[in-house]
ZABARO-871888 format. One line per 8 residues: number of its first residue (from 1); their letters; for each residue x, y, z of C-alpha. Coordinates in nm, 4 decimals, padded with zeros to 6 digits. Layout:
NUM> A> X:Y:Z; ... $
***
This chain:
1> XXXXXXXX> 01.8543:02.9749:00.3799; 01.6921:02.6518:00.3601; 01.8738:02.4143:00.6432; 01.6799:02.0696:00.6085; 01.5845:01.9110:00.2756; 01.3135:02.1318:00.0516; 00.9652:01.9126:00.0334; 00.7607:01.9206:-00.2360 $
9> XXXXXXXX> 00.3621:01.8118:-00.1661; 00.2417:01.5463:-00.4601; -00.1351:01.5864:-00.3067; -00.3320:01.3697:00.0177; -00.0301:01.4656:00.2574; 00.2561:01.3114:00.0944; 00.6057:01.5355:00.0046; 00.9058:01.3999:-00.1739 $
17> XXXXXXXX> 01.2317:01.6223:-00.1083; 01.2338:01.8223:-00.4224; 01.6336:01.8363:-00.3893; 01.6051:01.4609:-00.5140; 01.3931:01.4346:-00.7960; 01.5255:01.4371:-01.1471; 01.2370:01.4237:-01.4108; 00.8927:01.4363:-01.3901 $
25> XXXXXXXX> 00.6417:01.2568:-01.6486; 00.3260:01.1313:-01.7571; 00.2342:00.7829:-01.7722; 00.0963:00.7336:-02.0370; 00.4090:00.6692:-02.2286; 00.5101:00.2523:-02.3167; 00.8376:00.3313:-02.1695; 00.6948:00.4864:-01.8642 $
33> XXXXXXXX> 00.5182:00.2294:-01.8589; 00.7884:-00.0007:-01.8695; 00.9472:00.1888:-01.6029; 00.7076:00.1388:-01.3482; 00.6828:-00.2221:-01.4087; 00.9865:-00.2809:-01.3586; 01.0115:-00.0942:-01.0059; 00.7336:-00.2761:-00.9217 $
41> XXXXXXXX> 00.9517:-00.5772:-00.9775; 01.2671:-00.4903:-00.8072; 00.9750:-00.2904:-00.4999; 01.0932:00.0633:-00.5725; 00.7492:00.1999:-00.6305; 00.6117:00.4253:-00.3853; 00.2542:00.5084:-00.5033; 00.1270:00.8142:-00.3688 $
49> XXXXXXXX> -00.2235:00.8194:-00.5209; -00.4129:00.7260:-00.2474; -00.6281:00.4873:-00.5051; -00.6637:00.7682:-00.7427; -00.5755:00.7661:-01.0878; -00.1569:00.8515:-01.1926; -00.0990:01.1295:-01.3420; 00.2390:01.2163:-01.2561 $
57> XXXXXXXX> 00.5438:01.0032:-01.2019; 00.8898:01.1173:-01.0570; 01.1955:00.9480:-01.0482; 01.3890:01.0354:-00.7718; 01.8042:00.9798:-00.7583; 01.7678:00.6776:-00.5837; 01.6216:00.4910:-00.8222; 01.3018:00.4885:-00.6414 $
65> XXXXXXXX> 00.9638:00.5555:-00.8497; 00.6831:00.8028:-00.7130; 00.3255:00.7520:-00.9117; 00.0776:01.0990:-00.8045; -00.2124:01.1871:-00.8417; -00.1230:01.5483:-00.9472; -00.0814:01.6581:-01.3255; 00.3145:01.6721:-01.3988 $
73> XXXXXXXX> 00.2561:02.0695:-01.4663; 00.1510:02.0973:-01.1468; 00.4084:01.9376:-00.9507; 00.6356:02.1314:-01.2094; 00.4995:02.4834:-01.1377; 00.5136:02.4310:-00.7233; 00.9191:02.3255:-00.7498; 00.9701:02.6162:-00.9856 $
81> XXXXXXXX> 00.7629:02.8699:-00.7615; 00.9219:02.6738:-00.4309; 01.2702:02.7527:-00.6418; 01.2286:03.1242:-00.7336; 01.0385:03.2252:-00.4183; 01.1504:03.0005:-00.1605; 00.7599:02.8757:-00.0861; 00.5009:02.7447:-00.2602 $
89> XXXXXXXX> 00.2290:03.0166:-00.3600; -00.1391:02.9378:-00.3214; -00.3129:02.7044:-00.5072; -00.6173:02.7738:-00.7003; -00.8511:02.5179:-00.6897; -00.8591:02.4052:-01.0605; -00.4744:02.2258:-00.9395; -00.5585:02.0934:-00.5837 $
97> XXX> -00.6668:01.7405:-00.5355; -00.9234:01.7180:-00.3057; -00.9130:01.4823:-00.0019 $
***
């Protein structure tokens, strides 16, 4: 039983609580795009990439806007394994973003 919210790592020692994420996409897209421009506007950005290139962003329920510097498969693959194991299993280092 999980008591406090379930944190998901998005790479150089940032987590977002997994529990409030709701999609999870590239940005390459003109509406993701769009989307990040305008958090950027209204400040509900919180980039994550430690001056690294975006690969993934989440939107969270709050209408806030992560940008990481993980692929979107990845952070995909450690909620489901976090969600059918209850941890994250070991990384191999093809998906771990060096610090």
């Amino acid at each position: 039983m999980v008591l406090g919210p379930e944190i998901l790592h998005v790479g150089f020692g940032n987590h977002v609580a997994m529990n409030r994420v709701i999609a999870i996409v590239a940005p390459g897209s003109a509406p993701t795009k769009r989307l990040i421009q305008e958090g950027r506007a209204r400040n509900a950005v919180l980039d994550m990439t430690n001056g690294r290139r975006t690969k993934a962003v989440l939107i969270v329920d709050s209408g806030h806007i992560v940008l990481a510097a993980i692929n979107p498969e990845t952070v995909a693959g450690r909620l489901s394994s976090f969600r059918q194991n209850g941890h994250v299993a070991n990384e191999s280092n093809s998906e771990r973003v060096f610090e």
